[in-house]
N, C-alpha and C positions, 0 to 999 in steps of 0.2 A: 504493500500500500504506500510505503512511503516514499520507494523507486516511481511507483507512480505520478505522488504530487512534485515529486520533483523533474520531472520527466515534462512535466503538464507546467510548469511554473516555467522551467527554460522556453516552453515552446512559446510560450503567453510574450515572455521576455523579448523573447526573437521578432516574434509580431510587428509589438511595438517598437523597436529598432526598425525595422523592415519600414512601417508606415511611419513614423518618423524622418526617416530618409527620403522616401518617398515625397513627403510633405516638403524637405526640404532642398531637391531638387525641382520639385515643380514653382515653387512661391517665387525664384526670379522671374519668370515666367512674364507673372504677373503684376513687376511690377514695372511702369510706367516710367524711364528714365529720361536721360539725355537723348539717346539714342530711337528709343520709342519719338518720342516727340518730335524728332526732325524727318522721322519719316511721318507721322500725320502732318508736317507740317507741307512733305512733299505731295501726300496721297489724299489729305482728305481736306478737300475748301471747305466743309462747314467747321470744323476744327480752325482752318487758318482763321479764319471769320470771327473768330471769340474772341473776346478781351480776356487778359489773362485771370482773372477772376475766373469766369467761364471756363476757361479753359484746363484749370486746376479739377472744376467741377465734374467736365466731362471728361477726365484721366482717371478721377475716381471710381466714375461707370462703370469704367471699363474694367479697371481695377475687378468691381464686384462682380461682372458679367463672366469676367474671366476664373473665378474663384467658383463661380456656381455654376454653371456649362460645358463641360468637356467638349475641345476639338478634336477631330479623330478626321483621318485621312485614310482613304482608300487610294492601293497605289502609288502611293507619296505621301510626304512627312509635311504636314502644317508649319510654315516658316513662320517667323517674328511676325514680317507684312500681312500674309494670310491671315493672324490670329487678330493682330488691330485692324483688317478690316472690318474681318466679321465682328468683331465687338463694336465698333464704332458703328455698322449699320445698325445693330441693337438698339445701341444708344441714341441715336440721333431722331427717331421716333419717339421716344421716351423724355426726351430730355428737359422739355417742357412739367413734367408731374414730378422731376423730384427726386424720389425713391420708385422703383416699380423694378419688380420681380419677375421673369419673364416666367410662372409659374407651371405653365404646359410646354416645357422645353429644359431637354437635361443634354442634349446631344446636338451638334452639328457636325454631318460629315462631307468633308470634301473631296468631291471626286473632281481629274485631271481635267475633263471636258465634258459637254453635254451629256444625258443620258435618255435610254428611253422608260418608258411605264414600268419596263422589267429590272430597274437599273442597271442595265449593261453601257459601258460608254465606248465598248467600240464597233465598229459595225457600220450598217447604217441605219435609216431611221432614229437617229437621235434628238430630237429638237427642246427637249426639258430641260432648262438652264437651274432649275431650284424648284424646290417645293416643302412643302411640311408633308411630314408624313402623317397617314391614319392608320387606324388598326393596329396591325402588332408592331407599323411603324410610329405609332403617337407618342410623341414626344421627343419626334429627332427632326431635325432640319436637313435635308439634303442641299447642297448649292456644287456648282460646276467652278471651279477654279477661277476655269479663264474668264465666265461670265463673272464672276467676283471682281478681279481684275480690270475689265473692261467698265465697268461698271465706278470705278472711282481713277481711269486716267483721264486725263486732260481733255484726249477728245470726246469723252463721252457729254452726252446729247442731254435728255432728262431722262433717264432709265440709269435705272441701277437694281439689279434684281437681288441684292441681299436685304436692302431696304424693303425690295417689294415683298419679301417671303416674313422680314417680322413683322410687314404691317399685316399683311394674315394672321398671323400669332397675335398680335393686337386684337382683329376684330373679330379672330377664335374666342378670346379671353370672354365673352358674356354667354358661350356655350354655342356659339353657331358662325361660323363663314361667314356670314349672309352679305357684309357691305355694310350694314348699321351695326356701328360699334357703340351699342350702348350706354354700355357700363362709360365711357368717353365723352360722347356725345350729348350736350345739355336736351333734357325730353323736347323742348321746344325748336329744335332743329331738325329733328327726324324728318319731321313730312317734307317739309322745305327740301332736307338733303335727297330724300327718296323723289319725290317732283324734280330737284337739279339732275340728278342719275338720266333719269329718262331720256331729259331736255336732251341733253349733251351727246347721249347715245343717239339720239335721231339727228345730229348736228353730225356726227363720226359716220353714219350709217350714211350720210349726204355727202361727205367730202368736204365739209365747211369747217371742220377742229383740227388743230394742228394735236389735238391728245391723239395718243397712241393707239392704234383699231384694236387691237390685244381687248381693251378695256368693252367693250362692246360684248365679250363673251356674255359676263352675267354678272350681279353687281358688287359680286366680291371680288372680281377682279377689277371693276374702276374703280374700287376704292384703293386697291393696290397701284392702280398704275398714277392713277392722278396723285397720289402721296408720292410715287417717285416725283414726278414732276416736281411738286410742291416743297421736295426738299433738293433736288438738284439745281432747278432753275426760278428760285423762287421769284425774283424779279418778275423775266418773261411770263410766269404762269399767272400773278399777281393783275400784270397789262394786259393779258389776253382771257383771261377767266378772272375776274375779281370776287363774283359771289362765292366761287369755289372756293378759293382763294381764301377769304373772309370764314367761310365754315369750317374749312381745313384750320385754320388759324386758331378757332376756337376750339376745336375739336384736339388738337397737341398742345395747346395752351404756349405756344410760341409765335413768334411772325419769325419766318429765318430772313425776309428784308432789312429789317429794323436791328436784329440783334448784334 
């Protein structure tokens, strides 16, 4: 018996060395240096765009996002850059509320390139740049590398599809897809926003909106696409949709114009 508790005391011992280490390899990881910060200063304009105030704040974020969300790569090893983009698309939806928990999401995996339904990413028929998963996938994020990538260089346009996949996870969080992000959105904007939705999809379905046709599927994808816009180009999207504009604004509790 006593071979045994001590047999059972090393292994406990061992454990916590093991998770211990563990703990203390990953925590540089996470945190937010010199070196981090000059590549958000290279990669992400909404970051260059803060006053340093702000900007302390959203390093925090990311800090937390990084400490509660495992990145996992399929394929390939999640770099420095990879890991602050995806936290910073987290964040920059959120950033407006403060504290927020991205509580139906413990995983994001990066795969090299697009995939398809099956996630296989090579082949063909590939055209799936990111999604959330359901089912025995809920509560993992899938995103494509390169779409990541593309999505916060220089040339890109107002699309950026890690933004688009946590604004899903956003209007997941009141228990549905649907485009009305409730728990978000003051009661007194729903109809308005649902009556905007329509407007704008028979504006896209015409050839008259410079928004992206994507969003025409169904309305939880215009709430994903117009929130890219609204955080990549918030200007241009402000001059050319301003109600939108206007509900999106209250609806993140930020203007990224003004900030």
């Amino acid at each position: 018996m006593t071979t045994y508790l001590i047999l059972l005391a090393a292994f406990l011992i061992a454990l916590y060395f093991i998770f211990r280490n563990k703990k203390s390899k990953q925590l540089p990881e996470n945190i937010i240096g010199e070196a981090e910060r000059q590549l958000l200063l290279s990669h992400v304009a909404y970051y260059k765009n803060l006053d340093a105030a702000n900007r302390t704040k959203f390093e925090q974020m990311l800090e937390d996002f990084l400490s509660d969300v495992r990145i996992e790569g399929i394929d390939l090893t999640p770099d420095r850059t990879d890991r602050l983009l995806i936290a910073s698309s987290a964040v920059i939806p959120v950033f407006g509320f403060g504290q927020w928990k991205y509580k139906n999401l413990h995983a994001v995996i990066l795969y090299p390139d697009t995939f398809n339904k099956d996630f296989q990413f090579e082949g063909g028929d590939r055209n799936i740049l990111g999604m959330v998963g359901t089912g025995y996938m809920n509560g993992q994020m899938i995103l494509s590398r390169s779409a990541l990538l593309e999505g916060f260089s220089i040339s890109a346009d107002k699309e950026n599809t890690a933004i688009h996949e946590f604004v899903h996870l956003l209007d997941k969080s009141d228990g549905a897809t649907d485009g009305i992000p409730e728990n978000l959105m003051p009661h007194q904007y729903i109809i308005p926003w649902v009556k905007m939705i329509h407007q704008e999809i028979n504006q896209i379905e015409a050839g008259k909106s410079d928004i992206n046709p994507y969003a025409v599927t169904n309305e939880a994808e215009f709430f994903a696409v117009v929130s890219e816009y609204f955080f990549e180009k918030p200007a241009q999207f402000k001059d050319k949709h301003p109600e939108l504009y206007q509900i999106l604004s209250t609806t993140f509790s930020q203007d990224p114009v003004t900030r």
